[in-house]
C-alpha positions in Angstrom: -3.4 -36.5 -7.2 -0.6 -37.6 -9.8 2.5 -37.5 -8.4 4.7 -38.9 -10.7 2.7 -36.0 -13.0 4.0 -32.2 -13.2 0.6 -30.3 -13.9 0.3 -26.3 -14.3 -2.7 -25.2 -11.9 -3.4 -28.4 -10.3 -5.6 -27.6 -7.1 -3.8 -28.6 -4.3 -2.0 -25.8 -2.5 1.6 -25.3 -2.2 4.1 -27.1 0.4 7.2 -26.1 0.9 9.3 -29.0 1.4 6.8 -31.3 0.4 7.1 -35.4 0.7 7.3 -37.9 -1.2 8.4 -38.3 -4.6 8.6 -34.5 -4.8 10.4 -33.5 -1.8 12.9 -30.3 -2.4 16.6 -32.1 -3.1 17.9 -28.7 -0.9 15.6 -29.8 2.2 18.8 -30.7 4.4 20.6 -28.0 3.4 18.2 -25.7 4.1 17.5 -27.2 8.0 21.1 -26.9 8.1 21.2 -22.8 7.3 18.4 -22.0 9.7 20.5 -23.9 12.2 23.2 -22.0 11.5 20.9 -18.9 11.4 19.5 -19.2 14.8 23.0 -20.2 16.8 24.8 -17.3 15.2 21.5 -14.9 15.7 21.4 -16.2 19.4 25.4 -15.4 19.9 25.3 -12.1 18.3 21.8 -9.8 18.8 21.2 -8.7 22.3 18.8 -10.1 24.8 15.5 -9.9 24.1 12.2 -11.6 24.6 8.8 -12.1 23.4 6.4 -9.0 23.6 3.7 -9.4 26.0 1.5 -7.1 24.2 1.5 -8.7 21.1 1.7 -12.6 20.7 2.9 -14.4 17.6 0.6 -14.6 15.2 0.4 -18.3 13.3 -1.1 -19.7 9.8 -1.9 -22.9 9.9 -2.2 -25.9 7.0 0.4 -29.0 6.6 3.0 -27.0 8.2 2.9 -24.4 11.1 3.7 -20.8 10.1 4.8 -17.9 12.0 3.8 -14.5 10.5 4.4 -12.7 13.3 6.9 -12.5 16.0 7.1 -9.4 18.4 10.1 -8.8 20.3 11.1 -6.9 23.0 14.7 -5.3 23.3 17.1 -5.5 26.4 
């Protein structure tokens, strides 16, 4: 690995914030809209829960993804 290199096709996979010397310059700002995102989204969509039936479904790697996220209304 050559971080201090830029190289097209390099193997590694992709990581959306990343660390180091190539961590996104918009990573705070970004934290700070999905912050935003879920107190508004919290204050404004009614109740509502987890399904039962169908559990979140997760992707794994250097960072925990949600792909899938069920919801029951009311």
């Amino acid at each position: 690995m050559k971080p201090e290199q830029f190289i097209l096709g390099r193997k590694e996979q992709h990581q959306t914030f990343n660390t180091g010397p190539h961590r996104c310059v918009g990573l705070n700002l970004a934290r700070l809209e999905m912050k935003v995102f879920y107190e508004e989204w919290l204050k404004r969509v009614p109740s509502f829960r987890l399904d039962p039936q169908a559990p979140p479904r997760f992707m794994g790697g250097f960072s925990l993804s949600v792909t899938s996220l069920p919801l029951v209304w009311g």
